[in-house]
C-alpha positions as CSV (number, residue, x, y, z in Angstrom):
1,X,10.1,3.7,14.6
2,X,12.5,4.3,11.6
3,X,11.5,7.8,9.3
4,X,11.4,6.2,6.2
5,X,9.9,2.8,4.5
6,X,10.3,1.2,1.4
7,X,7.5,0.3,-1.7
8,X,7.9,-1.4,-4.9
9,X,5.8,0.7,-8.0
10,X,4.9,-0.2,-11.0
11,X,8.2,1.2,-13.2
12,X,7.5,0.2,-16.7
13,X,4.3,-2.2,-17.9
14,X,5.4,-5.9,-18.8
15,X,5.5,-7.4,-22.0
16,X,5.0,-10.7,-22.1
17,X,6.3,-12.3,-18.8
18,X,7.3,-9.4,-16.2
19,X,10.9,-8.4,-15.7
20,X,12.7,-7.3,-12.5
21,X,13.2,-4.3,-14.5
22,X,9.5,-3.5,-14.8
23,X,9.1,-2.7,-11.0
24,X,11.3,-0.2,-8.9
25,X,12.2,-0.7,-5.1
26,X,11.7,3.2,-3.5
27,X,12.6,4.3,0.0
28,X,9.7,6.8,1.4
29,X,9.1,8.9,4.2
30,X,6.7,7.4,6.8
31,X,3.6,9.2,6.6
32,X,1.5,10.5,10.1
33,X,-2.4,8.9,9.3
34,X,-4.8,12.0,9.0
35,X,-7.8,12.5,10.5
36,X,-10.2,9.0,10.4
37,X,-6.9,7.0,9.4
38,X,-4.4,4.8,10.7
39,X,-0.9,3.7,10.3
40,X,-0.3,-0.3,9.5
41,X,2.9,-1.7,9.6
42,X,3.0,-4.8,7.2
43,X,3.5,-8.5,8.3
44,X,2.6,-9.8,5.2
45,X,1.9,-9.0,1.3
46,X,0.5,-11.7,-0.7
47,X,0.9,-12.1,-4.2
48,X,-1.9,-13.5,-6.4
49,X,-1.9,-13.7,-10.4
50,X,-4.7,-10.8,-10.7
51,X,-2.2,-8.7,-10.1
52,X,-0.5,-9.4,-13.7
53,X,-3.3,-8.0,-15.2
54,X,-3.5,-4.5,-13.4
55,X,-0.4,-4.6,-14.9
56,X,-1.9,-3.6,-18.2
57,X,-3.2,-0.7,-19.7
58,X,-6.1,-1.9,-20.4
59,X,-10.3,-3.2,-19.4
60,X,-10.5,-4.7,-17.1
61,X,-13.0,-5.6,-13.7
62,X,-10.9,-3.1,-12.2
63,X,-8.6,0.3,-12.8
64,X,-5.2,-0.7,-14.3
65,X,-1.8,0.5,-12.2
66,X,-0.6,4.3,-13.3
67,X,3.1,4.1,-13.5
68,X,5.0,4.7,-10.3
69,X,1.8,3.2,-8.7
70,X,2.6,1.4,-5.5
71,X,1.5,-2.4,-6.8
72,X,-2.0,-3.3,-5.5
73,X,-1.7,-6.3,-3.4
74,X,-3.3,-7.8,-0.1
75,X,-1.6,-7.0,3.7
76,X,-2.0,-8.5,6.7
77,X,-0.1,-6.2,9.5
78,X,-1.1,-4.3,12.9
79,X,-2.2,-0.9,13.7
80,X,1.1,1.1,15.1
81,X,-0.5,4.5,15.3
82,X,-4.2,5.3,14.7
83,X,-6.6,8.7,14.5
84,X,-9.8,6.8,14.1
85,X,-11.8,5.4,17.2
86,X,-12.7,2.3,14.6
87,X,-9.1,0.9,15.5
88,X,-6.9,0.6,18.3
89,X,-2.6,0.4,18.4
90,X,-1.8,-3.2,18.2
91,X,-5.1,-4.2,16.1
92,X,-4.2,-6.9,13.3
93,X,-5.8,-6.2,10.4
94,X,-5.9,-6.9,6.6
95,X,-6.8,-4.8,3.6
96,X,-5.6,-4.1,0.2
97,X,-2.4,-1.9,1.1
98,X,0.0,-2.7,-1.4
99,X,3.6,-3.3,-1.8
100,X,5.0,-1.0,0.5
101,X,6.1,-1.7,4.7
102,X,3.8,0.6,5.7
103,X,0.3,1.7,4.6
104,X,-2.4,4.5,5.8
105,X,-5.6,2.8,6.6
106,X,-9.1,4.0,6.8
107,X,-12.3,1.8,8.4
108,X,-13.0,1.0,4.9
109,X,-10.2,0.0,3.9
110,X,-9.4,-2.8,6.2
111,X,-10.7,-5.0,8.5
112,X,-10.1,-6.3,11.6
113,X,-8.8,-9.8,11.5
114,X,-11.0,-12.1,13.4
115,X,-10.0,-15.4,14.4
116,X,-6.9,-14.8,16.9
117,X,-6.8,-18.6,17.4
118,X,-5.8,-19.1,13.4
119,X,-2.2,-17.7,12.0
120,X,-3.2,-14.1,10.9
121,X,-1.2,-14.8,7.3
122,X,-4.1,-17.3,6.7
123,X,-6.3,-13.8,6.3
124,X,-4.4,-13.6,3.2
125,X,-5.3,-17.3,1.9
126,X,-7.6,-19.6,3.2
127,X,-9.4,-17.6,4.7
128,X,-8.6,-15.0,2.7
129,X,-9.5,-13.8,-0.6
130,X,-8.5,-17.0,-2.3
131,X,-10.5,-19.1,0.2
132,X,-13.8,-17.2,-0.4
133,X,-12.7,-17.4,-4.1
134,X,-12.9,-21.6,-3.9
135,X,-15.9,-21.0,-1.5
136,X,-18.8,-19.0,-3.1
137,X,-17.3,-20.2,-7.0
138,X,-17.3,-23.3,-6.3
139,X,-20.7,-23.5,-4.3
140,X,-22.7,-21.0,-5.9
141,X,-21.6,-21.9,-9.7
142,X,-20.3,-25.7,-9.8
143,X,-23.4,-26.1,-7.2
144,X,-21.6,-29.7,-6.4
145,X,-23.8,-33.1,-6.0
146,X,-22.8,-36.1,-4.3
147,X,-21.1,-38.7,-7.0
148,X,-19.9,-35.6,-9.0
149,X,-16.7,-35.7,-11.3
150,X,-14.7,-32.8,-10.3
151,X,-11.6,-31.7,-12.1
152,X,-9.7,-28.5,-10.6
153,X,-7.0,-27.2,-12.6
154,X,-3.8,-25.2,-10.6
155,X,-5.1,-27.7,-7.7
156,X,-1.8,-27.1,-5.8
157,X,-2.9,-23.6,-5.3
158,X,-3.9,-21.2,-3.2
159,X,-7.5,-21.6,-4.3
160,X,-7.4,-24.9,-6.4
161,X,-6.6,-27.1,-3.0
162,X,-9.4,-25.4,-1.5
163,X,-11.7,-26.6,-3.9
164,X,-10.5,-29.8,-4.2
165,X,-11.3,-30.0,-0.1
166,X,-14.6,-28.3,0.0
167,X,-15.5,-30.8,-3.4
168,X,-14.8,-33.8,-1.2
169,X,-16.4,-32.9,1.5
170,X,-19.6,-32.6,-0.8
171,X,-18.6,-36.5,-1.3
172,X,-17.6,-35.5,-4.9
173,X,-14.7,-37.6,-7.0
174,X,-11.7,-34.9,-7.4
175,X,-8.7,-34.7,-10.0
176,X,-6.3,-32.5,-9.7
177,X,-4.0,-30.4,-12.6
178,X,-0.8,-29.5,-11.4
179,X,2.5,-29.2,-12.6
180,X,5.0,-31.1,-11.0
181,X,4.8,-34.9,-9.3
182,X,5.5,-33.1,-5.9
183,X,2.4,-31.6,-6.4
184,X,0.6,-34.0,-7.7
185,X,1.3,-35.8,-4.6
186,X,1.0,-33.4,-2.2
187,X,-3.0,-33.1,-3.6
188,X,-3.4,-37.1,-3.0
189,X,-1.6,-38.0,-0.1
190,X,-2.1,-34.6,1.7
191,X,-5.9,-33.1,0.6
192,X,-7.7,-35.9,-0.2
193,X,-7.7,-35.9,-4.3
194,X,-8.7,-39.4,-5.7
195,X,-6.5,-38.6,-8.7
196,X,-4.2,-36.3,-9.7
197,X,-2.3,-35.4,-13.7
198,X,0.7,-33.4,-13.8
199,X,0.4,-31.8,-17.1
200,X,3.9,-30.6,-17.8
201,X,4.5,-34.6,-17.8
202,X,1.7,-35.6,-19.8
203,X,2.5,-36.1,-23.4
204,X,-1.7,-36.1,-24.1
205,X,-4.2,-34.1,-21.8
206,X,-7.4,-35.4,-23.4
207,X,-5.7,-39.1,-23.2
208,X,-4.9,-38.7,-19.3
209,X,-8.2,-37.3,-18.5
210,X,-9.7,-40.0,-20.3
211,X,-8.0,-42.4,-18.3
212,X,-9.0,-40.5,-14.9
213,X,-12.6,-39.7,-15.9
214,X,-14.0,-42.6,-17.6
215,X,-17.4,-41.1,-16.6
216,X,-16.8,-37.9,-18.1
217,X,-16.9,-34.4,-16.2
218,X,-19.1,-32.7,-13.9
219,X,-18.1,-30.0,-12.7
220,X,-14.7,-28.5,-14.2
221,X,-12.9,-25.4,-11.9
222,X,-11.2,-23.5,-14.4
223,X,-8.0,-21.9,-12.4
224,X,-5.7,-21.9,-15.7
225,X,-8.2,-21.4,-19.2
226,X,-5.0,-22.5,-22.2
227,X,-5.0,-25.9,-24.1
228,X,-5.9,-27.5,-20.7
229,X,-9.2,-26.2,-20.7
230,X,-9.5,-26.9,-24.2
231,X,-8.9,-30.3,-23.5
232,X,-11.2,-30.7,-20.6
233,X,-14.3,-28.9,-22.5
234,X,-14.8,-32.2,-24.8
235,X,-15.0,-34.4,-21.8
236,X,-17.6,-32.7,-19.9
237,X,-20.9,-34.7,-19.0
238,X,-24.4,-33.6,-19.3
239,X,-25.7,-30.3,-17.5
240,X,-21.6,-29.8,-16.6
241,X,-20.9,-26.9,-14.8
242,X,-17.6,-25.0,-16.0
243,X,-16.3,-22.4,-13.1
244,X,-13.8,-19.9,-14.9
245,X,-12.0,-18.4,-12.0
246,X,-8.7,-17.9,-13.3
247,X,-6.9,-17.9,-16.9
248,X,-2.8,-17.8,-15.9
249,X,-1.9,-19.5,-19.1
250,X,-3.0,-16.3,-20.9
251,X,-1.8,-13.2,-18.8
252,X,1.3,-12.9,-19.6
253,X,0.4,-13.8,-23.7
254,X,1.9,-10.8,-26.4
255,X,-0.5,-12.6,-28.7
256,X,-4.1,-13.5,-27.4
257,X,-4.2,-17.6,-28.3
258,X,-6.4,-19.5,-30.7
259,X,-8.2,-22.0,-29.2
260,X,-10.9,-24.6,-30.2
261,X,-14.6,-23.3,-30.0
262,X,-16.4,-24.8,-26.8
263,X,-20.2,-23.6,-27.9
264,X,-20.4,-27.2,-29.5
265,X,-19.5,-29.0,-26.7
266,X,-21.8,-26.5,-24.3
267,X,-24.7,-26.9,-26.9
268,X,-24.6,-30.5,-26.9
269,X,-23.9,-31.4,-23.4
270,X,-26.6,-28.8,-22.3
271,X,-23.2,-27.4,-19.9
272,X,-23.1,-24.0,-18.4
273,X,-20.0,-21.7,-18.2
274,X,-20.2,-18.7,-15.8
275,X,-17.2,-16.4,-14.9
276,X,-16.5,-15.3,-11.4
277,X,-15.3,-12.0,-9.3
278,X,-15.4,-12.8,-5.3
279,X,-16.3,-8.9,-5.0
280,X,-20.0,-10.0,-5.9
281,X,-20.5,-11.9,-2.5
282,X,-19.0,-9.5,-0.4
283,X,-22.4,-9.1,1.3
284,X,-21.8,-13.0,2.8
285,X,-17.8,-12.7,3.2
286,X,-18.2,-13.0,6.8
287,X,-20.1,-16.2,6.6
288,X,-17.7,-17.6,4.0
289,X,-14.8,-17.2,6.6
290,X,-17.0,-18.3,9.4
291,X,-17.3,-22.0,7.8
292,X,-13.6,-21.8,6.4
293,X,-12.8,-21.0,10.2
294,X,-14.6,-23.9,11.7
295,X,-13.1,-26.3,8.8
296,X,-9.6,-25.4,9.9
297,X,-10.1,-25.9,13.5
298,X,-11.6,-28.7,12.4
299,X,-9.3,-30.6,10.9
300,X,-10.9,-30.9,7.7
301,X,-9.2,-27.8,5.3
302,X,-5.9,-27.9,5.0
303,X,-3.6,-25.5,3.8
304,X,0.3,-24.5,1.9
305,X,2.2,-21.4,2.5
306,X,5.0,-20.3,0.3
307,X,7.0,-17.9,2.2
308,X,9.8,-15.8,0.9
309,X,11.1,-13.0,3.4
310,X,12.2,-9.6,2.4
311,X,10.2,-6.9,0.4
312,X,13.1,-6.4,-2.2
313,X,12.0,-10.3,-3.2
314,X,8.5,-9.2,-4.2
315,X,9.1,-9.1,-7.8
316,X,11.1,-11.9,-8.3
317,X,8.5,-14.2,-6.4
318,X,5.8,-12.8,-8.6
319,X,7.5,-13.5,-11.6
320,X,8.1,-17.4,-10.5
321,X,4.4,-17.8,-9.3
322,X,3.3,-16.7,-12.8
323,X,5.7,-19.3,-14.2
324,X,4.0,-21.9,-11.5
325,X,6.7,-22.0,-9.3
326,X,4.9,-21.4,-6.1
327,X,4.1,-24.1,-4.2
328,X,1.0,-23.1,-2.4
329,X,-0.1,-19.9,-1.2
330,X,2.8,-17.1,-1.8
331,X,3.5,-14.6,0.8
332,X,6.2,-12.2,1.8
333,X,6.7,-12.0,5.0
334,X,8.1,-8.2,5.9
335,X,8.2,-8.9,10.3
336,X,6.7,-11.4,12.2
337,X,5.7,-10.1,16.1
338,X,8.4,-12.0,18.5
């Protein structure tokens, strides 16, 4: 094993859109894990829009990045030396290790990846954070009845097309936002959607959902918050449920945007808005996979990797997946076991 590894930190904070120049590429030594740790050698880093806002100095659910921070990201990778009895050379596991080839591990930190028969970089995405993102949101806050209108926004991605699945298999009616007519048909032909708008080609959002949800909306997973929300918000039905999960149009704002009111249309409508953070069902993440698992095998989740190789294209990747770029889940794959 080589002596030294290579990270990417956090070498300036973005304004605006992030910049190659706001992240460095470092060579380090390889550390030896101390007592109750172990060494992981990365597979796989996954890159989620969260991340942009760590970026900032500023509240948030969690602590933002110090400067020359290695950036906070998921890892999938295997156990290469260990000095804890709770894991074993050659374990794959995943945990929160950052940017970097290779990351000291303790019990708490990680977790032993469970489903051998699956493709371990699926323990950064389906069944993943982003899967138990669509799961528990989804379920526990859009609480989906048969008949249902549901409109997913970002329903090309890594946790939009997982809603869109789980909504159909609730025998809901699913549209899909996404941004490009590859997408848009990818969502139809491949997962199921009955309908599908690609808003960088619509000239009118409220007129195109009009024509897709004559019945009004039911249920509205919120992956993007921006004026597509604001055009969605009108349309809802009575006793709609509005998921926010994600808000990509704004991260990368200098100026926050002004947008249209929604209490009005949540007054009148008797609708309910609720934010989510996966953290809080961490108690029930094993049961989340569990059915995610089964669905796989199953034949009835389907899922999208985008895969770039090389840890020196980290920042470059995450700068085109905040632009919508990605197409699926985005990973960087750092070694893949012959």
């Amino acid at each position: 094993m080589q002596d030294v590894h290579r990270r990417i930190v956090l070498k300036s904070r973005p304004k605006g859109y992030p910049e190659l120049s706001d992240f460095e590429l470092v060579e380090t030594p390889i550390e030896d894990p101390g007592p109750g740790e172990s060494l992981v050698r990365a597979h796989y880093l996954s890159l989620d829009p969260y991340m942009r806002g760590r970026m900032n100095d500023a509240r948030s659910y969690v602590p933002p990045l110090a400067i020359g921070e290695v950036i906070v990201g998921g890892v999938v990778g295997e156990v290469v030396r260990t000095n804890t009895d709770a894991s074993a050379v050659g374990d794959v596991v995943e945990g929160r290790l950052g940017w970097q080839e290779y990351g000291l591990a303790r019990p708490d930190t990680v977790r032993k990846v469970p489903f051998p028969d699956i493709p371990e970089s699926t323990a950064l995405g389906i069944l993943g954070m982003p899967g138990l993102t669509a799961y528990f949101s989804f379920l526990e806050i859009g609480k989906p009845v048969p008949g249902d209108t549901v409109v997913v926004s970002a329903a090309s991605g890594a946790v939009g097309a997982v809603v869109g699945q789980i909504a159909k298999l609730n025998g809901c009616r699913v549209v899909g936002i996404a941004g490009s007519d590859e997408k848009i048909a990818y969502i139809k032909d491949e997962l199921g959607f009955d309908e599908g708008i690609n808003h960088r080609a619509a000239e009118d959002m409220g007129a195109a959902l009009d024509d897709v949800c004559p019945d009004r909306i039911d249920v509205y997973f919120d992956n993007v918050g921006g004026p597509i929300t604001d055009a969605v918000i009108p349309r809802l039905a009575l006793r709609a449920r509005v998921v926010i999960c994600g808000q990509i149009s704004q991260y990368n704002l200098e100026q926050p945007q002004t947008a249209p009111s929604v209490l009005r249309h949540l007054l009148i409508n008797q609708a309910r808005m609720e934010g989510f953070i996966v953290t809080s069902f961490q108690a029930r993440f094993e049961e989340g996979r569990a059915r995610l698992a089964q669905w796989v095998r199953d034949g009835k989740l389907k899922y999208k990797e985008d895969i770039t190789d090389g840890i020196e294209n980290a920042p470059e990747q995450f700068i085109e997946l905040m632009r919508g770029h990605n197409f699926g889940k985005k990973l960087i794959r750092l070694y893949e076991p012959e």
